[in-house]
N, C-alpha and C positions, 0 to 999 in steps of 0.2 A: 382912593387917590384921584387927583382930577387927572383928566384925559389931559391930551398936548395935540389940540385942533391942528396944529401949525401944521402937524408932521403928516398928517391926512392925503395920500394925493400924491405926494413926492417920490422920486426915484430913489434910491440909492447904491450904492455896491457893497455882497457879504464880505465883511472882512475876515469872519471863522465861521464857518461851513452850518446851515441851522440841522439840527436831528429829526425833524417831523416832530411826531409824539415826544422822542423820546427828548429833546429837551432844545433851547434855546440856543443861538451861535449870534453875533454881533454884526450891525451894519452901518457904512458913516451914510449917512442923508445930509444933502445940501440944504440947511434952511436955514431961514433967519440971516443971512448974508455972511451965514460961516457953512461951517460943516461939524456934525455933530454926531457921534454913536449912541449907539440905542443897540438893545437886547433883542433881538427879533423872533418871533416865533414862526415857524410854518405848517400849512399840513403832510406836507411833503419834504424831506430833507433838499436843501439846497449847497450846493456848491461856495469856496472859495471864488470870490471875482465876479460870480452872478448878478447880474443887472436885475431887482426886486420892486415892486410898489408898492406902499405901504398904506394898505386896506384900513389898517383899526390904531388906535392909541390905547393902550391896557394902561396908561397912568404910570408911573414911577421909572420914568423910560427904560419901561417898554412898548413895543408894539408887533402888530399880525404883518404879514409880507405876503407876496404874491411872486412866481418869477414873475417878469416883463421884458417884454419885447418890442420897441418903441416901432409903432405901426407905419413910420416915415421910412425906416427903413428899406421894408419889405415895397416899395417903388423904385430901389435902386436907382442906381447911374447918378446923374448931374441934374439937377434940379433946376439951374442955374437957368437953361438952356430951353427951359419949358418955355411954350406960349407962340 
């Protein structure tokens, strides 16, 4: 199956919790100017609501996930106000 470059790169949130190993759980990613679900796998089981990044495209949507933690975050406060 060919991969889905598109999805490479992008956030998304779990919408059904992935099992690690033991099997696949679904995630909507924003691409392409919608939003679309995909089969996600991880190494580690992931959470309902989990903020994910999606490492690989396995073809046939599917793809690999990562959690993620958007690194803007963790500077807190107002940003706004910097400078």
């Amino acid at each position: 199956m060919p991969q889905d470059e598109a999805v490479i790169g992008r956030t998304g949130t779990v919408l059904i919790g992935t099992r690690g190993a033991a099997g696949p759980g679904e995630v909507l990613v924003r691409v392409r100017g919608g939003s679309e679900t995909f089969l996600a796998w991880s190494e580690e089981p992931l959470p309902m609501g989990a903020t994910v990044l999606v490492i690989e495209s396995r073809g046939c949507r599917e793809i690999g996930v990562i959690e993620w933690v958007d690194p803007l975050d963790a500077l807190g406060g107002d940003s706004a106000g910097a400078g």
